[in-house]
N, C-alpha and C positions, 0 to 999 in steps of 0.2 A: 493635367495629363494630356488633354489634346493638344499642349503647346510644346510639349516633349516628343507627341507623336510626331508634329509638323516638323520640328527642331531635326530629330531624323531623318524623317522622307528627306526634308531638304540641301542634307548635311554629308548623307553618304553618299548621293551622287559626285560631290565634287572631294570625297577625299582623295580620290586616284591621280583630281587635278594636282592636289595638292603634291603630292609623294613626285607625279613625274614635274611636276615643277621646279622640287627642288634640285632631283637630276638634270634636271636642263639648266636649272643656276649653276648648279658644281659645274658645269661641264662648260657652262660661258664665263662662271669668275678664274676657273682653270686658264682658257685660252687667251684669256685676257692681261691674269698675271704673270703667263708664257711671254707673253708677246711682251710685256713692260718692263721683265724682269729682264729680257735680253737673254732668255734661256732656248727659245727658235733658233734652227739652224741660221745662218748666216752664211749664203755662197760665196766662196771664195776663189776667183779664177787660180788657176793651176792645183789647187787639193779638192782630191776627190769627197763628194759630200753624201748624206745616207739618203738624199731625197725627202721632200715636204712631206710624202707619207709618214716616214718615221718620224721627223720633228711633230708632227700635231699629234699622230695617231699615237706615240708613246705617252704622253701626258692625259691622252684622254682615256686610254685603257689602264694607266694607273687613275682614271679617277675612277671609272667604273668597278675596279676591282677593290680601291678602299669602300667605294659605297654600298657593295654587294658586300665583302667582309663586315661593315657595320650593322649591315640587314639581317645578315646570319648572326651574329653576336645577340643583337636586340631581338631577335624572335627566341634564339634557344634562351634567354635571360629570361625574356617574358613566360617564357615557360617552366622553366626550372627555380625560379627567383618568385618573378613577382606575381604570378599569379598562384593564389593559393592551391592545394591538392595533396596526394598522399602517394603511396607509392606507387601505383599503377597512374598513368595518364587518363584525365576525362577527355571527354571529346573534343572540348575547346581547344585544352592542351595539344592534343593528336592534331587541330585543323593548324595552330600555328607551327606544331612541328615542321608538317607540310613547309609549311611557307619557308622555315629557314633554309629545308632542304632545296628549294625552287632557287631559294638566294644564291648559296653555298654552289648550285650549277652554273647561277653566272659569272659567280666569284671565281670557280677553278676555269672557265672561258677567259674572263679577261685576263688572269695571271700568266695563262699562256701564251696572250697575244703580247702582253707585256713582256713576258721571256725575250718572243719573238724579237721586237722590235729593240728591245734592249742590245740585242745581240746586233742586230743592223745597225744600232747608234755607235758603239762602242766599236764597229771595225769600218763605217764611215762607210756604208756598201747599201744598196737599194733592198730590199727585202727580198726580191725575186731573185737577186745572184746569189743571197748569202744565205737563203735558209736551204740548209739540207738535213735529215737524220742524224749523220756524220757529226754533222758540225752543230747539231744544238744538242748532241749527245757529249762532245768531246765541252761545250762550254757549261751547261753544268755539271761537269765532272771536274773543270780546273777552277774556273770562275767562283767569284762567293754570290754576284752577283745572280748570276746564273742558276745557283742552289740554291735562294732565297725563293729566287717565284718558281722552283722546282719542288720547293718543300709547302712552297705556300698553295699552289695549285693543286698538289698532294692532300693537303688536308683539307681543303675545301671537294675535293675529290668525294675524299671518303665519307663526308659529314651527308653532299648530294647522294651518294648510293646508299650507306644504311641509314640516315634516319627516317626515310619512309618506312624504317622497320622498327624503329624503336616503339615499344609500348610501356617501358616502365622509368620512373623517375630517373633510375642510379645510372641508367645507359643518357640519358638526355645531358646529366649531367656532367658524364667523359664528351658526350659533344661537345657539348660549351667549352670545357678543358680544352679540347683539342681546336676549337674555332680561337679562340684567344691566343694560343702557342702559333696557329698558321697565321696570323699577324705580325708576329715578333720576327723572322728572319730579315726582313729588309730593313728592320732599324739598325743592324749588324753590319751595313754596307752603303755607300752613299757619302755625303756631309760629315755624318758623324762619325764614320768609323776612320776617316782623315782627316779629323781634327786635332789636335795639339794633345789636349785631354780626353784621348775617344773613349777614356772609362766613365768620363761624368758625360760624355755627350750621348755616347750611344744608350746609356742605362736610363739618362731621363727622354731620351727618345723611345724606347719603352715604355717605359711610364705613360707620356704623354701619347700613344697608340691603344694601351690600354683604357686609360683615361675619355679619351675620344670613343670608344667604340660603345663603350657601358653606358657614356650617357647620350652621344645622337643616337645609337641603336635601341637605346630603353627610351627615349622621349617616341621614337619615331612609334613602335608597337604601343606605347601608351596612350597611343594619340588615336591610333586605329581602334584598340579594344573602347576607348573611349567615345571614339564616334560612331561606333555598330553597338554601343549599350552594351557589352556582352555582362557575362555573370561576372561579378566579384571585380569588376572593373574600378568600381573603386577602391579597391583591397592593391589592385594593380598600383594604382597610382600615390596609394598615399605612402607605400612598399617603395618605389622609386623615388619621391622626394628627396629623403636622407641620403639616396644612393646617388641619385643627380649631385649633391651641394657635396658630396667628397670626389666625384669625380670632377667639377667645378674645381677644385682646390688640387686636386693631380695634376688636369690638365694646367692651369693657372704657373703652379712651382715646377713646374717639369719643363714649361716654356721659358721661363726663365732663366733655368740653368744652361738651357740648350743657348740660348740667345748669348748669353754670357760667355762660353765658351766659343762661339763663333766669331764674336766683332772683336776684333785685337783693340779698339779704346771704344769710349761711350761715342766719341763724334760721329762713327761711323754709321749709327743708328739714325741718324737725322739726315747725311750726304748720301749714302747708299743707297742703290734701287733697293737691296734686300733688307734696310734695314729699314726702309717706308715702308714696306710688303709685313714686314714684321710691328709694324706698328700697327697697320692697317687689320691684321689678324687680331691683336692686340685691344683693338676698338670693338672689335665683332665679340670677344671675350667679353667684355667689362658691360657693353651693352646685353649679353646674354645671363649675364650673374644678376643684373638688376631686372631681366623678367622673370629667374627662378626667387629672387625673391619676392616679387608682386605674385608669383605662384602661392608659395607658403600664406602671405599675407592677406590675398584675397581670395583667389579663386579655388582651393583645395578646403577653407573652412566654406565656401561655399557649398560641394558635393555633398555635402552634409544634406543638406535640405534638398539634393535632388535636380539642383543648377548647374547641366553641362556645359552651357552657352558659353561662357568667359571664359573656363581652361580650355575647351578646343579653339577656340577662334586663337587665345593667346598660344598655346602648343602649336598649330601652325603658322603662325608669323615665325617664331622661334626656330621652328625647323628647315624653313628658308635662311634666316639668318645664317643658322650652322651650315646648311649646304652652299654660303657663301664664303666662310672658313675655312670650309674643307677644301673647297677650291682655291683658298689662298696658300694651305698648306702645300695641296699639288703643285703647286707653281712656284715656290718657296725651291723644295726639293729639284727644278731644273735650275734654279737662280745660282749662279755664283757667290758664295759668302767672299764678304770683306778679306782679303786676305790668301783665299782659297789655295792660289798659285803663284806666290811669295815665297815660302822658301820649301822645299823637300825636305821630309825626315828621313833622316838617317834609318837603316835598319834595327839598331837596339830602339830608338822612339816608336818604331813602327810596331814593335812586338809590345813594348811596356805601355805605351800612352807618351810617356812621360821621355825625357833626358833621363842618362843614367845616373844615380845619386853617387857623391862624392863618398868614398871609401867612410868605416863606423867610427875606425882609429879605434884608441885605448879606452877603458873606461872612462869618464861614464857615459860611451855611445850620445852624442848629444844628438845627432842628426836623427835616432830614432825619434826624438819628442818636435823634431823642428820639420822635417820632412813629410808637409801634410798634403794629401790630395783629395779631393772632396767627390762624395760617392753618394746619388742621389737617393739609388736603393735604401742602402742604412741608416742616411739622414733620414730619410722622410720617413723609414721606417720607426726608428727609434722616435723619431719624436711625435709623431700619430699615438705609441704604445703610450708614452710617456704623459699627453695629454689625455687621452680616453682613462687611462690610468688616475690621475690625479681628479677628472670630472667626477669619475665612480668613487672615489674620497669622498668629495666637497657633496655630493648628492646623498651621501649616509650622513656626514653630520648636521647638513641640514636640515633632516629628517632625526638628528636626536642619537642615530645607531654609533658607537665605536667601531673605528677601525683601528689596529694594533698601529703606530708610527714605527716599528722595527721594519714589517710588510712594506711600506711603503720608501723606505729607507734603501731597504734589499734589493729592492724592484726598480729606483731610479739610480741606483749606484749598478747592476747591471747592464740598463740601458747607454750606462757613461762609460764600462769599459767596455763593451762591444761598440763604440766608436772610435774608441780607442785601438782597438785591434784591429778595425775595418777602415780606418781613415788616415790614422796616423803613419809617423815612419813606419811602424811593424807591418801598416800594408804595403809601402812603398817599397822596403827593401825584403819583406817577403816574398816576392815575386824577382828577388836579386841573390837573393841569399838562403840555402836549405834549413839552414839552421834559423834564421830569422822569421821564414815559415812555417819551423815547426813551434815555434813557441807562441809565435799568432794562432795556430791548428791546436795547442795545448789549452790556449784563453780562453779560446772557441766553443772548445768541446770540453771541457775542463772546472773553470773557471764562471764563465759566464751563465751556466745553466743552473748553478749551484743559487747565483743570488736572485735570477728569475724564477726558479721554482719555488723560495721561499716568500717572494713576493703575493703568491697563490693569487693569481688574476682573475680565473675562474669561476671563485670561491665570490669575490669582487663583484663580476659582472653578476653573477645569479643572485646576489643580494642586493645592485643597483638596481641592476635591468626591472622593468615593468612584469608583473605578470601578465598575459593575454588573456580577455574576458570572456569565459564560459561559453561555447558555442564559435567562438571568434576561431581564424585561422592563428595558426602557431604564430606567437614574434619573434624574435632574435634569442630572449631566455627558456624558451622552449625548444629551440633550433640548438644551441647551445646544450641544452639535460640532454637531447638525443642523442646529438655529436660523441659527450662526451661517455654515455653508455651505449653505442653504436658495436655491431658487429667488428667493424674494423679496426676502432680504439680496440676493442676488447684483446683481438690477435695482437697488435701488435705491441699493446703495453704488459704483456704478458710477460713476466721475468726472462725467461731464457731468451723470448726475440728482442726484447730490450734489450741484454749483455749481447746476446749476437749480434746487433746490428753495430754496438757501440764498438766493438770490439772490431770486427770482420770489414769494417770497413774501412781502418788503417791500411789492414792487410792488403784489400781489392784494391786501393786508391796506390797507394804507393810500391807493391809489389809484381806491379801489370805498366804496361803504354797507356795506361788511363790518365797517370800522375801527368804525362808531357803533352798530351791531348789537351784537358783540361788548362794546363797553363798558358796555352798558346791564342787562348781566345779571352776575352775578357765575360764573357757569359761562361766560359768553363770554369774559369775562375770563380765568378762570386758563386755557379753554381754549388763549388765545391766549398766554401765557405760558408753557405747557409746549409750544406747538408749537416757537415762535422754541429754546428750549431745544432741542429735539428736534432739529431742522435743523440747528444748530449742534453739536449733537454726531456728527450722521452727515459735515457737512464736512468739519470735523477729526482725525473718525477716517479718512477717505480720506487725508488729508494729512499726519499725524503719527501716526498709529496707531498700536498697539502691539501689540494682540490681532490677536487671526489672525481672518483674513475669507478670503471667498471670493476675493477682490480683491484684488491690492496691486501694487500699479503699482509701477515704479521712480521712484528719489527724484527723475531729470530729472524725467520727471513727473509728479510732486506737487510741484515748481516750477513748473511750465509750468501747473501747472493752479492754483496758489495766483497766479501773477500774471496769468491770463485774468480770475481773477475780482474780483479789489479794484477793477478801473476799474469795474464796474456801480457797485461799492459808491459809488465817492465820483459815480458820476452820480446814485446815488438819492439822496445826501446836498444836491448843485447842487442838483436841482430841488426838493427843501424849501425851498431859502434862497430859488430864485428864483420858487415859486410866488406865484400873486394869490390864489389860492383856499384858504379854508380848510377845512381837513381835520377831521372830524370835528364840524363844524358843529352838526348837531344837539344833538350831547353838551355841548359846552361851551356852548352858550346855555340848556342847560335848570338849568349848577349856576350859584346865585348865587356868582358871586366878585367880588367890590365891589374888591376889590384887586389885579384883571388887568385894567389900564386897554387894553391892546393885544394881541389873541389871537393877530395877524398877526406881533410881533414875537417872541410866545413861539415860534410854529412857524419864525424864521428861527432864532432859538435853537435848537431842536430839531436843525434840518439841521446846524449848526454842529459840536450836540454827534457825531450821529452821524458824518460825516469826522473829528475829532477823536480820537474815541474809537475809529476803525476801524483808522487807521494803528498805533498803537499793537499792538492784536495783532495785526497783518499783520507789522511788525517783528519780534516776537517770536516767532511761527511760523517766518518766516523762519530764525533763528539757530536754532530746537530742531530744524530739517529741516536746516542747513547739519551741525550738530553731527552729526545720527543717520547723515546719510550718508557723516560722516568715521569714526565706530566702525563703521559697515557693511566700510566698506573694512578697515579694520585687522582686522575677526575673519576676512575673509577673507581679507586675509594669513596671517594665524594661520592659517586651516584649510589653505592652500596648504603652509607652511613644515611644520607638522605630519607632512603625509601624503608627505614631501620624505624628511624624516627617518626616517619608518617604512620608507620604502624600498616604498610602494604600487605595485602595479601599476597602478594607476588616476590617475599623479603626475600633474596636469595640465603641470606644467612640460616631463617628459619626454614627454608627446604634445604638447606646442606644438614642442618642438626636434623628434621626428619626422615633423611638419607642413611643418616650414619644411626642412630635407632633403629632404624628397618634391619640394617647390616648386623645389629646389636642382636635383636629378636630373631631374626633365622640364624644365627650360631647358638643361640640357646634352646632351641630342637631338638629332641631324643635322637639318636643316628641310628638304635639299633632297629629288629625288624618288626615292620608295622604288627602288629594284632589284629586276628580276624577279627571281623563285626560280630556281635554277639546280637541273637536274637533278642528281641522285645519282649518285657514279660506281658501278662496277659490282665489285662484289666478290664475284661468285660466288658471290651467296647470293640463296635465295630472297628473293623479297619480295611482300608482301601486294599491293601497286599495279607491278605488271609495268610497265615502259615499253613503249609501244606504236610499233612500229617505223616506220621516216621512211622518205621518196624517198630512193633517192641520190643521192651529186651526181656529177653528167653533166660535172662540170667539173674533177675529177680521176681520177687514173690507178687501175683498180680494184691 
């Protein structure tokens, strides 16, 4: 005990060294990788130049404001995540809130200085002549660039003013939401969004900004509540292990892709300043995977016995490491890629990603199956499902339990055509073609939800997943039973907002400037692709479900409710074939397509495909709902015959025959009118109600 006491007194004096340490590393592997990468201004006599303030100062207010951004991410995680609690905040909670809000002000500070300077670089002017109202008004209002740290300054904004007021979980947890979204805008711009394939660059730039934030921002707070002892600190930490080793694995494939779509050959990786910079990142990675595993291996079954010495000393070395990454990422981001300024794309490249694909021709469309583009979101998505999926197998028959192989059949044969829709030509010329989009939009929302909700994942995890022991904070299958009997399941998997959403959101998407909005960004894009997905699996799980919900109607109605809603469907499908007006207008007159001599005939095409392609799985829904509620019926004969046999007191059959007995003996009841009581004869015994003596009658003889 007193070697724990001394262990502290001596330990939290210098965490603070720690933490500004590492900012001073980011902030010198930053200027360092500036200065190597050839990303510094460079004077050039006769062009005008933005001045050494903006060449350093813009690199180092992007680095402050990714580190503030990862500070606010790791405090509201450590709060909403890993430290245990219920729905109102304890004090701990409320003192780290504090903290993310304190980040989240320096965050929306340097965003703006970054605006600032961005704006100086980009028009090659000193900061003092170019910043006015005017003009950082008028740049992010044109600019993307410009909207990025307008929107990210925004939300770091809003997180610094109200979360000194949050006091309940559910609001902590829209911060977090909203800390993690004011990240995302500047992967949208920069490198990635001018690269060749900006759908696979800028989405695993995503990825890998997410990936980064969860685990420096969750190591760095884990390392604090660990060095001040707080309560449930090691509840903190061993909560973050699992979360670290898959953001390890985000960050890790998400680099990769980006890397790969940048270097036009592998040589460039070894000749290039940016692609030593990228190795050198690369080193800092592979070195930090191998102290999260000396975590797991030594020093986390250490905390067990009350041994914090090893994970902090090892937790800070590591957190230095990463604020030497992150400063190679910021210098990365001023570096010229291999190639950078090689050749211009064209405007149809600049809007798709991609060259425009060679016309479909006649059946059988072969460029739909050859025209693939790789999408980091649905890769990594489908195949995380697909693993965890198959683990939750192999962990029940290990353990002796069946799982059905139809379940598992349905559930990776879904994950295969939602790659299919999302990677293949049907993405490629989805984005070319109306009618090629609506048959991907049909898959989507159609199709692919029907073989994941028979998969019953749910059902799956709450039978792998561990219970948590008595007294212990919830795990994952307690988070899970909530989730899914939660107020907000409850509304929205409610039949009628399940048909309404499934339905009404054809309508909003494609009968508004949503449709051409959407198509024009590649984040409006996949947005709109995992919605139509999303709706379609909340239908279907109303209707054919498998997992337990809050909800679950009977199978009449999830009949009643399956045939209300296919007549929208085939009206939405009429009014494609018989609209005048073309949908989407904007988008398709800005790609050259020399080979869609009629736009108007591709969208009766469209409506075609989708009533086409609608009957089908309504058919098939049909028969797997006709089926479930014939084995309904049968187990509850079983459960009837069963509890017949035990000889139950509780036999339903013998309370229905003592129901219909009861019904038997009051119709066999006299109906006419009751009879007065008749007096008691007299038996010479007392009695409690004496009768009380009459007149006599005057009409016979005494």
């Amino acid at each position: 005990m007193a070697t724990e006491t001394t262990f502290r007194a001596r330990r939290l004096p210098r965490l603070p060294l720690v933490l500004a340490g590492s900012v001073a590393l980011a902030v010198a592997v930053t200027a360092a990788s500036v200065w190597a990468g050839g990303g510094a201004a460079v004077e050039i006599p006769g062009i005008e130049d933005a001045g050494a303030l903006t060449a350093w100062g813009l690199p180092v207010a992007r680095t402050l404001a990714d580190a503030a951004a990862v500070a606010t991410v790791g405090a509201l995680l450590l709060v909403v995540v890993l430290l245990p609690g219920g729905k109102k905040l304890s004090p701990t909670q409320l003192r780290y809130l504090n903290w993310a809000a304190a980040a989240a002000a320096l965050w929306a500070v340097a965003a703006v200085a970054a605006l600032v300077f961005t704006l100086s670089d980009l028009f090659a002017r000193p900061v003092g002549e170019i910043v006015s109202p005017a003009v950082v008004a008028d740049f992010v209002a044109t600019d993307a660039q410009g909207r990025s740290y307008a929107l990210m300054a925004g939300a770091a904004g809003l997180i610094a003013t109200l979360g000194v007021g949050i006091g309940t979980a559910r609001w902590a947890r829209l911060a977090l939401v909203l800390a993690v979204a004011g990240m995302l805008p500047p992967a949208f711009t920069g490198h990635s969004s001018s690269a060749g394939n900006h759908d696979a660059a800028v989405t695993s730039l995503a990825l890998h900004l997410v990936g980064v934030a969860v685990w420096v921002g969750g190591l760095v707070f884990v390392l604090i509540v660990a060095a001040r002892r707080e309560e449930r600190a090691a509840d903190a930490v061993r909560r973050f292990s699992p979360l670290a080793a898959w953001a390890l694995l985000a960050v890790a494939a998400s680099g990769v892709v980006n890397a790969v779509v940048r270097f036009p050959s592998l040589g460039e990786v070894f000749t290039s300043r940016y692609g030593l910079m990228v190795l050198a990142k690369a080193g800092a990675l592979a070195a930090l995977g191998v102290i999260g595993w000396w975590h797991r291996r030594r020093t986390l079954p250490a905390l067990k016995d009350g041994r914090w010495r090893g994970f902090v000393r090892l937790a800070a070395g590591e957190l230095l490491l990463m604020a030497a990454a992150v400063g190679l990422a910021v210098g990365l981001s001023r570096t010229p890629a291999p190639g950078a300024g090689d050749a211009s794309l064209s405007p149809t490249e600049e809007l798709l990603g991609f060259a425009m694909p060679p016309p479909l021709g006649d059946f059988p469309w072969t460029p739909l199956f050859t025209q693939w583009h790789f999408d980091p979101l649905f890769a990594f998505g489908t195949a995380a499902a697909g693993l965890l999926y198959l683990a939750g197998v192999w962990k029940l028959r290990a353990r002796g339990d069946k799982w059905p192989v139809g379940r598992t059949i349905s559930w990776l044969l879904g994950l295969a055509v939602t790659v299919l829709a999302t990677m293949s030509g049907l993405n490629t010329y989805g984005k070319v073609l109306f009618s090629v989009h609506m048959g991907q939009h049909m898959i989507l929302a159609m199709t692919v939800p029907i073989l994941l909700v028979l998969g019953a994942p749910a059902t799956l995890a709450l039978r792998a997943l561990p219970a948590a022991p008595k007294g212990e904070p919830d795990g994952p299958r307690e988070m899970l039973m909530k989730l899914l009997h939660s107020r907000y399941v409850k509304v929205i998997s409610h039949p009628v907002v399940a048909s309404v959403l499934f339905i009404a959101s054809a309508f909003v998407v494609y009968y508004s400037s949503l449709f051409e909005t959407l198509m024009r960004s590649h984040l409006g894009h996949m947005f709109m692709l995992v919605h139509f997905l999303a709706v379609g699996l909340l239908f279907f799980w109303v209707v054919i479900g498998i997992d337990p919900g809050p909800r679950r109607p009977p199978h009449l109605g999830r009949l009643f409710v399956l045939i209300l809603t296919m007549p929208f469907h085939s009206w939405f499908s009429i009014s494609l074939m018989s609209s005048t007006a073309l949908i989407g207008e904007g988008w398709w007159s800005a790609l050259d397509r020399p080979w869609v001599e009629y736009p108007m005939d591709d969208q009766y095409d469209a409506g075609a495909i989708a009533w086409a392609t609608g009957d089908i799985p309504v058919l098939i829904t049909t028969i797997i709902l006709a089926i479930q509620w014939a084995r309904s019926d049968q187990r509850e004969a079983r459960r009837v015959d069963r509890q017949i046999d035990r000889g139950d007191g509780n036999d339903p059959l013998a309370a229905y025959n003592a129901y219909l007995a009861g019904l038997h003996a009051r119709d066999r009841r006299p109906t006419g009118p009751v009879p007065p009581p008749r007096a008691p004869e007299s038996t010479g015994e007392s009695t409690t109600s004496p009768i009380r003596p009459t007149a006599p009658d005057l009409g016979k003889e005494s």
